[in-house]
Backbone bond lengths (Angstrom), bond angles and torsions (degrees), N, CA, C in turn:
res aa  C-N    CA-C-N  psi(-1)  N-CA   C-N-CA  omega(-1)  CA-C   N-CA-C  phi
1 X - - - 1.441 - - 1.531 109.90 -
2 X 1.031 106.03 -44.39 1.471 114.35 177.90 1.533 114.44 -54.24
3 X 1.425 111.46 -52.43 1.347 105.18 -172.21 1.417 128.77 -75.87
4 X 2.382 99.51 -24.14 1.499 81.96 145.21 1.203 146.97 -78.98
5 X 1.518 127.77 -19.77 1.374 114.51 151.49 1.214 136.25 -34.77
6 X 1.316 118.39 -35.40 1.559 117.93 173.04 1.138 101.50 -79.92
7 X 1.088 134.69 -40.69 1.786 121.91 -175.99 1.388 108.51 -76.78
8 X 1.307 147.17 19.37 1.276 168.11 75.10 1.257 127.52 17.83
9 X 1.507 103.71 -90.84 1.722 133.96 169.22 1.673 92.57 -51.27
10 X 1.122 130.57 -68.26 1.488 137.08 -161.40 1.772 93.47 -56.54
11 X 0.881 95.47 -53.30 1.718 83.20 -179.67 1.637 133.45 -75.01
12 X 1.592 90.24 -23.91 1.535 97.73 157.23 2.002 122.50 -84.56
13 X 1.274 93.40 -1.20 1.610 106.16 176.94 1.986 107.56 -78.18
14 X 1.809 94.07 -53.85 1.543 109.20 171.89 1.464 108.97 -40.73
15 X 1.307 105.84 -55.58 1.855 124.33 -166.99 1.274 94.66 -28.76
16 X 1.858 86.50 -79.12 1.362 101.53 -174.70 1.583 142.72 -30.83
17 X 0.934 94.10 -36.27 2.132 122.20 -154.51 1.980 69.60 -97.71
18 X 1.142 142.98 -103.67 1.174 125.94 -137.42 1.952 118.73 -72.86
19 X 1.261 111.75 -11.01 1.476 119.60 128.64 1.661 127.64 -41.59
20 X 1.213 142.79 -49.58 0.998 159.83 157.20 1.253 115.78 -35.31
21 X 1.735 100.28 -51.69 1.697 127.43 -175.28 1.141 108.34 -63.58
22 X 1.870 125.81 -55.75 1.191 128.44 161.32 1.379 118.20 -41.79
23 X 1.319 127.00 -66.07 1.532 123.84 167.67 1.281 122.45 -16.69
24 X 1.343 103.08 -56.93 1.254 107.18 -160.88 2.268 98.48 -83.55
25 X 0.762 94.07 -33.88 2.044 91.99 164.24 1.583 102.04 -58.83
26 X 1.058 127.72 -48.79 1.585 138.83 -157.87 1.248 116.23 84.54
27 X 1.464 101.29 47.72 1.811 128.08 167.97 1.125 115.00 -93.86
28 X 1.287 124.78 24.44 1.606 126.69 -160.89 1.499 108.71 -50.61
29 X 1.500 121.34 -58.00 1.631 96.33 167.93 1.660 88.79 -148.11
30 X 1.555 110.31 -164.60 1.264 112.58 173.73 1.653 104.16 -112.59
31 X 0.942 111.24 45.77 1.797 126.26 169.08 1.450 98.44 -109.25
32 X 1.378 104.90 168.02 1.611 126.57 -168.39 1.823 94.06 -90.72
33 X 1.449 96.55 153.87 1.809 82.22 166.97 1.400 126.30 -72.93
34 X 1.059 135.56 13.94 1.328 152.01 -155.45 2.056 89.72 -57.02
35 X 1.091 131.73 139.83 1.331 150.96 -141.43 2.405 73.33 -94.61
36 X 1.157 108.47 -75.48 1.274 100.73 -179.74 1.746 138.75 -38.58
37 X 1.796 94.62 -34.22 1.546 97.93 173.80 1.810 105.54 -87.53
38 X 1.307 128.92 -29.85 1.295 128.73 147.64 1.542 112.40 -22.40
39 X 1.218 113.40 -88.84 1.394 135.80 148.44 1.461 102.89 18.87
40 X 1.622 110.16 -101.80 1.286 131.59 164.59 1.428 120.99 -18.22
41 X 1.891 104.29 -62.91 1.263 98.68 -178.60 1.634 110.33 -52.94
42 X 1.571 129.33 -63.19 0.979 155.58 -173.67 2.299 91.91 -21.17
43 X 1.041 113.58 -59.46 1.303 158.67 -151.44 1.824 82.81 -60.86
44 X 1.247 93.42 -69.39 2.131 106.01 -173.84 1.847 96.27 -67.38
45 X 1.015 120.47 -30.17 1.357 109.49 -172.19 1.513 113.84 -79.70
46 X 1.504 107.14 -42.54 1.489 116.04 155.11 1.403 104.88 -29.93
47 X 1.334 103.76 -87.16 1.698 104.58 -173.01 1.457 138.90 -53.28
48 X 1.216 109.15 -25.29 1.256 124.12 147.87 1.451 115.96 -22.56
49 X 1.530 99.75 -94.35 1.820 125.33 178.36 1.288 90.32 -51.93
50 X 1.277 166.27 -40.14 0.977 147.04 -157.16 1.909 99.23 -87.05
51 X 1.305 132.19 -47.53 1.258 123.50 175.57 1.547 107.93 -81.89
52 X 1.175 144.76 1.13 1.457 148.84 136.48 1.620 106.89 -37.10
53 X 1.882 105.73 -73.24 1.232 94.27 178.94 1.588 129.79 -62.88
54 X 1.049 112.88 -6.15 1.277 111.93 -154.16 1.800 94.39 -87.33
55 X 1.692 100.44 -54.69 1.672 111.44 152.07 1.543 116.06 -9.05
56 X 1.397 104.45 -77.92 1.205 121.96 -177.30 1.533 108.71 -48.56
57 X 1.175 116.79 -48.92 1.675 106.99 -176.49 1.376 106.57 -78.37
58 X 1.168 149.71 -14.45 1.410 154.16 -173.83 1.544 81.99 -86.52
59 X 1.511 127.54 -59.38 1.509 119.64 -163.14 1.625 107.38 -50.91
60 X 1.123 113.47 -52.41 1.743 123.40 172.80 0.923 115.38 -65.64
61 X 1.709 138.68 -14.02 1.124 139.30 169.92 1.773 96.71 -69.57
62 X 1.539 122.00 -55.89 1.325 114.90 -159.84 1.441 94.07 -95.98
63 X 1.534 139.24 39.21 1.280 129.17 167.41 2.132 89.61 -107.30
64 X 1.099 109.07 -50.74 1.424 123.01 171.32 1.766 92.95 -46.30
65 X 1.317 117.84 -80.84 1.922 99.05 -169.71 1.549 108.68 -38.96
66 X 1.023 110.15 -29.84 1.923 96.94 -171.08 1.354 95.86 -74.05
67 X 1.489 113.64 -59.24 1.869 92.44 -172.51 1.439 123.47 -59.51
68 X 1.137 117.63 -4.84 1.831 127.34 158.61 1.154 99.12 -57.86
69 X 1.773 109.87 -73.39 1.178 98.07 -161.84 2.238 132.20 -77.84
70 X 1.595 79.48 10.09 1.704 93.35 156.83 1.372 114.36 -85.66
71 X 1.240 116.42 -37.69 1.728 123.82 -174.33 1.315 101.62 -74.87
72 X 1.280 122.28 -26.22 1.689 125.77 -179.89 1.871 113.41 89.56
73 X 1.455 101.27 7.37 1.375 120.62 169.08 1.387 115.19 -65.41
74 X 1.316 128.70 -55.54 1.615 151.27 178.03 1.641 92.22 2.32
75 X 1.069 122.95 145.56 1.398 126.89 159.51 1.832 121.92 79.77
76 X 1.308 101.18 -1.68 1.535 105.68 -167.82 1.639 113.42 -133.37
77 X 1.491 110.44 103.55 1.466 143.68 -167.35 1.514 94.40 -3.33
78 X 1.120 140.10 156.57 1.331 135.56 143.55 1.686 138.39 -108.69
79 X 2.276 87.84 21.96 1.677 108.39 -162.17 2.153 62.37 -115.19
80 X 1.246 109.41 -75.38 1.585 85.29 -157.14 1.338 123.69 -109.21
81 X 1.378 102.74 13.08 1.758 121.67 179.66 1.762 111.16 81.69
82 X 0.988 117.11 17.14 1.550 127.45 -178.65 1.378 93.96 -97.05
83 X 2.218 92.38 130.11 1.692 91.95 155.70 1.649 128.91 -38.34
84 X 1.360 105.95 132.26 1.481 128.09 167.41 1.948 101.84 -55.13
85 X 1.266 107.37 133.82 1.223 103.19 -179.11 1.757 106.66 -77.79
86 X 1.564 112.24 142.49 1.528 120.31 -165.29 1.611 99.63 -53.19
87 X 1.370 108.01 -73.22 1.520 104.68 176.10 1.287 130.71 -37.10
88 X 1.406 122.49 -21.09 1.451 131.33 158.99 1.823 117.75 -59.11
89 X 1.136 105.64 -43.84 1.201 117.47 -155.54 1.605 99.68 -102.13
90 X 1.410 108.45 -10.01 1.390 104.81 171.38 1.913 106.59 -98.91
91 X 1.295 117.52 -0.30 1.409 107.94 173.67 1.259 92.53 -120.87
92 X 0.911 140.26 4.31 1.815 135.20 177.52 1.396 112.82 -160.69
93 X 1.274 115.34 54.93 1.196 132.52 161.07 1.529 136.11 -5.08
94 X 1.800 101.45 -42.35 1.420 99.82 -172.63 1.789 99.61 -103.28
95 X 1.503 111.34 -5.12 1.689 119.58 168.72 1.751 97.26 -19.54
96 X 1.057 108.11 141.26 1.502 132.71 -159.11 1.561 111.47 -138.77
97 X 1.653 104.15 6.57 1.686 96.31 -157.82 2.048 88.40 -165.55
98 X 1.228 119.11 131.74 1.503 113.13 172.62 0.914 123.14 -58.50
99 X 1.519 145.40 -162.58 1.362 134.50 -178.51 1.947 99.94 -105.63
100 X 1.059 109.05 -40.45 1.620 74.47 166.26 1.363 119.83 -92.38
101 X 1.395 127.18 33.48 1.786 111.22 171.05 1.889 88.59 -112.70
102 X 1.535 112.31 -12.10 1.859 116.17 160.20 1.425 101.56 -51.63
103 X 1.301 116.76 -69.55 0.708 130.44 -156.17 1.896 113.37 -59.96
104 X 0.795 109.96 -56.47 1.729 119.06 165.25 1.456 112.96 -55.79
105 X 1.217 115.21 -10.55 1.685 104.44 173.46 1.427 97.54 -122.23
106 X 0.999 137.42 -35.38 1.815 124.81 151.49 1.914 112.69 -44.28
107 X 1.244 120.26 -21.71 1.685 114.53 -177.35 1.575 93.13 -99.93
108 X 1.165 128.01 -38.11 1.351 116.48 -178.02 1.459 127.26 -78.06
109 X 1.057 106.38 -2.96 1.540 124.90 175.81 1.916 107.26 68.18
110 X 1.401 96.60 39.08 1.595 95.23 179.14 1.704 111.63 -82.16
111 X 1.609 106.15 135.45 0.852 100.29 177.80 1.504 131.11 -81.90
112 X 1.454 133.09 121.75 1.230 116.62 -173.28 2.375 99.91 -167.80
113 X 1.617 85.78 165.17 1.445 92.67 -159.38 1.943 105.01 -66.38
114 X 1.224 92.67 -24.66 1.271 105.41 176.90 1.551 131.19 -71.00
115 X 1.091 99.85 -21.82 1.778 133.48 145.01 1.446 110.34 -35.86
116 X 1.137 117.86 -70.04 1.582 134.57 -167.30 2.029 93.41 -61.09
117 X 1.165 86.59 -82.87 1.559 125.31 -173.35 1.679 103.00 -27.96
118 X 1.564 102.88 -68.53 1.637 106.86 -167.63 1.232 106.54 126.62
């Protein structure tokens, strides 16, 4: 999982950098300047950086499970120290928290990365 995330980011890094390249020619896209297809573009780049970061926090999510699973922690709640349920940890791997101590910090509106993540 990890390594596709980075082969991910790296390709949204390329995107980026030869996008940039065009810019800087004044190849910005092959759309008209029309204020709406601007717009649009503006629109994909948003979303872009927005699933970059999101990448990025999933990537730190599963850099954190490995040092668990160096510490020998991996798998065990970090709201009440109870095994992580298997099926949890087999669809969300880097889950950091059981499903009801998720669940109690998703109703309480606590803020935290694990929130996002799972």
């Amino acid at each position: 999982m990890r390594e596709e995330i980075l082969e991910e980011l790296k390709q949204f890094e390329q995107e980026k950098l030869e996008q940039n390249m065009r810019e800087r020619l004044g190849q910005v896209s092959a759309f008209t300047t029309h204020p709406a297809d601007i717009g649009s573009v503006t629109d994909e780049q948003e979303r872009a950086f927005l699933l970059a970061a999101h990448k990025q926090k999933i990537l730190d999510a599963v850099d954190e499970a490995l040092f668990r699973i160096e510490q020998g922690t991996y798998g065990k709640c970090r709201g009440c120290g109870k095994n992580i349920e298997m099926e949890r940890l087999k669809a969300i791997p880097y889950a950091e928290y059981c499903l009801s101590c998720q669940e109690k910090i998703e109703n309480e509106g606590v803020p935290s990365q694990s929130r996002i993540l799972g």
